[in-house]
C-alpha positions, 0 to 999 in steps of 0.5 A: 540476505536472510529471508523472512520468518516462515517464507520462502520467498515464492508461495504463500502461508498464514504463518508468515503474515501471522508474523506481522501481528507481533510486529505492528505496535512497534509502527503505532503512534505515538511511539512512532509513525510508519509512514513518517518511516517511510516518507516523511509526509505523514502525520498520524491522525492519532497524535495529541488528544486525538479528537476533532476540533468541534466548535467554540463556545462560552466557556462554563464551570467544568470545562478543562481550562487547557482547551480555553480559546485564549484568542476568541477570550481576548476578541470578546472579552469572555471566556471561550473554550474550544469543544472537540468530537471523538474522531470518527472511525476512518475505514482502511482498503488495501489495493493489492496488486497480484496480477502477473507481473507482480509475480516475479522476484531475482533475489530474495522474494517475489513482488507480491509476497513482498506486497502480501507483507506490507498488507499484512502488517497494515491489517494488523495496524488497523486492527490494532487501532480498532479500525475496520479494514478491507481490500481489494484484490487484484489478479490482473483478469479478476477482482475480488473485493472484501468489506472492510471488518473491524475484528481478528476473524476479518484479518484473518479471512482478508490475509487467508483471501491474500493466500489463496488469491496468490495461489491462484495467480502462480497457477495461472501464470504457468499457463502459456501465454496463447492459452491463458485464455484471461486478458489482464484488465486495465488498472481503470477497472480497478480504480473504479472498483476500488472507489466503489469500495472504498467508505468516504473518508477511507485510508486507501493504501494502494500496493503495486508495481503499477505497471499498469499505469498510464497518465490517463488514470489521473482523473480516476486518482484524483476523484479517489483521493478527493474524498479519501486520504490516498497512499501509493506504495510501490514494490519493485525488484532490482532486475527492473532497474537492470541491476543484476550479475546475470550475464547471458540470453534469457527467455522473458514472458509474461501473460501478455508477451515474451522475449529474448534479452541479452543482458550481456549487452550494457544497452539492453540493461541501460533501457531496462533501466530507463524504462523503470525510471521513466515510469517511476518519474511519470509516478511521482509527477502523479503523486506531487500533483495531487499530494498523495504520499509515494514510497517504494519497497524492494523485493531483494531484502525483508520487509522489516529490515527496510522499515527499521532502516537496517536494510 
C-alpha cells in the first residue's frame, strides 16, 4: 500500500496536513457528506435553505410564497408563513488522542498520524464553512487545549501544535517505562477538559483508539454530548485485531507495561482479537445509548482512499 502524499507514515510534517486542504470541498454538502460517508447517521446542517426554523406569522406582501405554512393557512383560514434565522455559527473541537498507545502502527501508518489526518481534513472542512474550530490535544501525561479560530492562520497553528505534540510523544515514548517519570491520566480528565472547552452547541469530534475507555466515563459522555452535537472516531491497527504474518516472540511495551507474546500461538493471537473486540462492543453499546455517530478508520491504508470507498 502506497502511503499518503509527503508522509512517511511514522513523524509528522505541515506539508502532508497541507494535503488535506486541496481535499476537503470534495466532503462538503451538498456535493456530499463526509459523515453519511462514513456512517450514514448524519445529515449536514447545511443542507436546503440552511436557515433555522424561527417562527409563524400572518403572511405579508413580499413574503416568498414558498415558505407559506399551508397548515396553519388552513387551520385559520389566513395566510401564514413561516420565518427562518440564519443558522448560527456552530464551534468545531477536535479530540485528538496522541497519547502512548496511539503511537503504534504494523502497516503503513502509525495510529496518530492516521489520527492528525482526519483532524487535519476536519480543520480545513470547518474552515471552509466559515466555522471557527479548535481542539484539545492529548499526550496521555499533559493536555493542551486550543480555542477555536475561525481563520487559516488558526488551522495553520492547530495542525503545527498537532505537529510538534507528536513530536513530542515519539520522544517521550523512547523513554524506558521505570523512567518515564509521567503517569498517563485517565480519559476522565480529558472529557472534563474537553467539556470546559468546548462552546454549548459545538460539534465535538473525538479521534482515538479509546483504550482508555471504561463504562464509567458514560456520565461524562452524556453531560458532553447533551449540550453538543458528540462524533466518535476510532482509529485503529490490524495487529489489535491479531491479524498479522508475524510469526515468532515479540517484546511489547508501552509507558504503562510490557510483555513477551508468542504470536505463533493461535491463543495468543485469538485473545489479542478478543480483546479489541470486546472493547469495540463495549463502544458501540456507549454510542447506540446516547446516539452518538460511531465510526472506525484503520491505520494500514490512506485516509482518502477509505473515505472514497476504494480501500
Amino acid at each position: 500500500m502506497e502511503l499518503p502524499a509527503n508522509s512517511n507514515g511514522v513523524t509528522l510534517c505541515l506539508e502532508e496536513l497541507l494535503v488535506y486542504k486541496q481535499h476537503c470541498a470534495a466532503w462538503l454538502p451538498p456535493a456530499k457528506s463526509l459523515w453519511s460517508t462514513m456512517s450514514g447517521q448524519y445529515q449536514s446542517r447545511r443542507l436546503g435553505r440552511g436557515m433555522d426554523f424561527s417562527e409563524v406569522r400572518r403572511y405579508q406582501p413580499g413574503d416568498d410564497i414558498r415558505t407559506i405554512d399551508w397548515r396553519v393557512t388552513a387551520r385559520t383560514g389566513k395566510t401564514h408563513t413561516k420565518l427562518f434565522s440564519e443558522e448560527r455559527e456552530k464551534p468545531v473541537i477536535l479530540y485528538i488522542d496522541l497519547s502512548a498507545t496511539m503511537h503504534m502502527g504494523s502497516r503503513l501508518l502509525l495510529k496518530s498520524v492516521q489520527a492528525a489526518h482526519m483532524a487535519a481534513l476536519l480543520a480545513w472542512m470547518s474552515l471552509a464553512q466559515k466555522d471557527r474550530c479548535g481542539a484539545l490535544i492529548d499526550l496521555g501525561y499533559r493536555l493542551i487545549d486550543i480555542k477555536p479560530k475561525s481563520h487559516q492562520p488558526g488551522v495553520l497553528a492547530l495542525l503545527q501544535t498537532i505537529i510538534d505534540s507528536h513530536q513530542e510523544q515519539l520522544q517521550f515514548s523512547q523513554t524506558p517505562i521505570n523512567d518515564a517519570g509521567a503517569a498517563v491520566s485517565s480519559m476522565s480528565e480529558s472529557l472534563t477538559a474537553l467539556n470546559r472547552l468546548s462552546p454549548k452547541g459545538s460539534d465535538v469530534i473525538m479521534i482515538s483508539d479509546y483504550t482508555r475507555y471504561n463504562d464509567d466515563l458514560k456520565p461524562q459522555f452524556n453531560q458532553l454530548r447533551r449540550h453538543n452535537q458528540v462524533r466518535m472516531i476510532h482509529i485503529y491497527d490490524p495487529l489489535e485485531q491479531g491479524d498479522t504474518d508475524f510469526r515468532g516472540i515479540e517484546f511489547v511495551a508501552d509507558q504503562q507495561q510490557s510483555r513477551w507474546l508468542n504470536f505463533s500461538a493461535k491463543q495468543t493471537r485469538a485473545g489479542i482479537r478478543k480483546a479489541f473486540e470486546s472493547q469495540k462492543d463495549r463502544l458501540e453499546l456507549l454510542c447506540r445509548s446516547l446516539g452518538i455517530p460511531y465510526t472506525r478508520l484503520s491505520s494500514d491504508s490512506p485516509l482518502l482512499k477509505q473515505l472514497s470507498g476504494s480501500y
